[in-house]
C-alpha positions in Angstrom: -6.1 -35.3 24.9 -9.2 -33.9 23.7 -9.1 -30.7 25.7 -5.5 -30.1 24.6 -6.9 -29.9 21.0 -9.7 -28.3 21.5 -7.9 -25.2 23.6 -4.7 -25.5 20.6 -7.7 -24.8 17.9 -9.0 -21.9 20.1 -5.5 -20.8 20.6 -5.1 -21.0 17.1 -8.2 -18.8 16.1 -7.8 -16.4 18.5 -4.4 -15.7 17.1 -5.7 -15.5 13.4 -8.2 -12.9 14.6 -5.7 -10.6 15.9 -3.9 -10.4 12.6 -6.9 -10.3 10.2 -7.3 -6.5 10.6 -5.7 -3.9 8.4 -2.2 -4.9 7.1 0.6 -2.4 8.7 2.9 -0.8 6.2 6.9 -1.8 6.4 9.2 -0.3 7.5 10.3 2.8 5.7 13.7 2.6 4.5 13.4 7.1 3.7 12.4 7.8 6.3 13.7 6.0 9.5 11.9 8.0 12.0 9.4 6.8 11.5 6.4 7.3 10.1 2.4 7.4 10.7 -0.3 6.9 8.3 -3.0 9.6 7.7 -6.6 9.2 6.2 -8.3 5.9 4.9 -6.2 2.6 2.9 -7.2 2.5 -0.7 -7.4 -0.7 -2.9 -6.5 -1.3 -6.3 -8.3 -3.8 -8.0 -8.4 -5.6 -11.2 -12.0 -6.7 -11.8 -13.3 -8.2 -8.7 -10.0 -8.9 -7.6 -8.0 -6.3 -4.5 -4.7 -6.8 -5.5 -3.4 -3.9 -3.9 -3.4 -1.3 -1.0 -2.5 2.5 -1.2 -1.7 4.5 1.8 -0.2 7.9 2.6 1.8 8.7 5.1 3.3 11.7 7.1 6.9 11.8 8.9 10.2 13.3 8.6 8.4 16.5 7.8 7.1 15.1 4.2 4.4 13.3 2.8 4.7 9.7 1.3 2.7 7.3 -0.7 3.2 3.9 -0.3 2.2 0.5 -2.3 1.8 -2.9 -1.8 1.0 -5.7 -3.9 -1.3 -8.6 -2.0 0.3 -12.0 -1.7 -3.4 -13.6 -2.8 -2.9 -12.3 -6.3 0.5 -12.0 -6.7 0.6 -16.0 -5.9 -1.4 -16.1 -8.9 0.8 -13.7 -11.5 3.6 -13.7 -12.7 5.9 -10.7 -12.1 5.3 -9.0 -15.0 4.0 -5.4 -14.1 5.2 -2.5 -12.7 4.1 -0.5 -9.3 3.8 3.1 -9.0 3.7 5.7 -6.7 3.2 9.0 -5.7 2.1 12.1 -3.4 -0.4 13.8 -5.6 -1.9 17.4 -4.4 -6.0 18.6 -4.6 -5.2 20.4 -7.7 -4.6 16.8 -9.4 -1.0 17.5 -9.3 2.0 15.3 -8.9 3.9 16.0 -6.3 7.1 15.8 -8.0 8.2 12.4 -5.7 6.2 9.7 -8.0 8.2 6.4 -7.5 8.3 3.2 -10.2 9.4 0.2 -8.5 11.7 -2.9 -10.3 9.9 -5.1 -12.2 8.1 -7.3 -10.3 8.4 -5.3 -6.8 5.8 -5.9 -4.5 6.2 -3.1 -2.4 6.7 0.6 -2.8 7.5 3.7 -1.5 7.8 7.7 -3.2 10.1 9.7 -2.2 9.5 12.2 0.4 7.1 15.4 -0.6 7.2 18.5 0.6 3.1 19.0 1.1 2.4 19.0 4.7 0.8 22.6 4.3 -1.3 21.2 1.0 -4.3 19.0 1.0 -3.1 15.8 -0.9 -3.9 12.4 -1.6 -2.0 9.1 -2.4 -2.0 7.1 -5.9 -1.2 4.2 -6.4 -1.0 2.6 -10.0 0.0 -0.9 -11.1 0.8 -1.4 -15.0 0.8 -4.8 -16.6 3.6 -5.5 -19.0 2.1 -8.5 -20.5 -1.2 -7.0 -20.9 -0.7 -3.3 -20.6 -3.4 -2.2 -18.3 -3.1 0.1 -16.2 -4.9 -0.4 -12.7 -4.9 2.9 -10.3 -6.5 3.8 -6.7 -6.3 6.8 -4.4 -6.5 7.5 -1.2 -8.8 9.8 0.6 -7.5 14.0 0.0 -6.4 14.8 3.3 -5.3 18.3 4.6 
């Protein structure tokens, strides 16, 4: 009986291991090709707190920024901010595809941008209604 336990609780860690690495975007509904994520995941965070991650992406012959709010401080909050999101160029540019989810939306995706000959860099920005701060994060200029 004991061994059973003992190899269900290694079992059980070895599985938690495997999916304590770097969360994997969803799947995105713009672009169902697929897509693949270039340069480094950037974190927005409120104080000490991450409560987001910021990625951008490349597929379908466009660029996309994509945002996700963490379940650890969204089980915390209520829904009462806004996420944003967009491709933004090395001149400090929008790209003209910044996205603003629903209120409350946990997840989101810009539209498509047309700067895969551009270096550029994904923002992500999440704005507190309740509050009013404004939280943002970008991810590394890539080219």
């Amino acid at each position: 009986m004991l061994k059973r336990i003992g190899a269900a609780v290694l079992a059980a860690a070895a599985v938690a291991v495997m999916f304590t690495g770097t969360a994997q975007a969803e799947y995105n509904p713009k672009c169902t090709s697929g897509v693949t994520q270039i340069g480094s995941t950037s974190y927005i965070k409120l104080g000490s707190a991450t409560i987001a991650s910021v990625k951008q992406f490349k597929g379908c012959n466009k660029n996309w920024a994509y945002t996700y709010v963490w379940d650890s401080w969204l089980s915390s909050h209520k829904r009462d901010f806004y996420v944003y999101t967009g491709v933004w160029t090395k001149d400090g540019q929008a790209a003209r595809d910044q996205v603003s989810g629903s209120k409350g939306q946990r997840e989101v995706w810009s539209s498509g941008a047309n700067t895969l000959s551009v270096c550029t860099a994904a923002k992500g920005s999440i704005q507190s209604v309740e509050s009013g701060y404004w939280e943002n994060a970008f991810t590394d200029l890539r080219c």
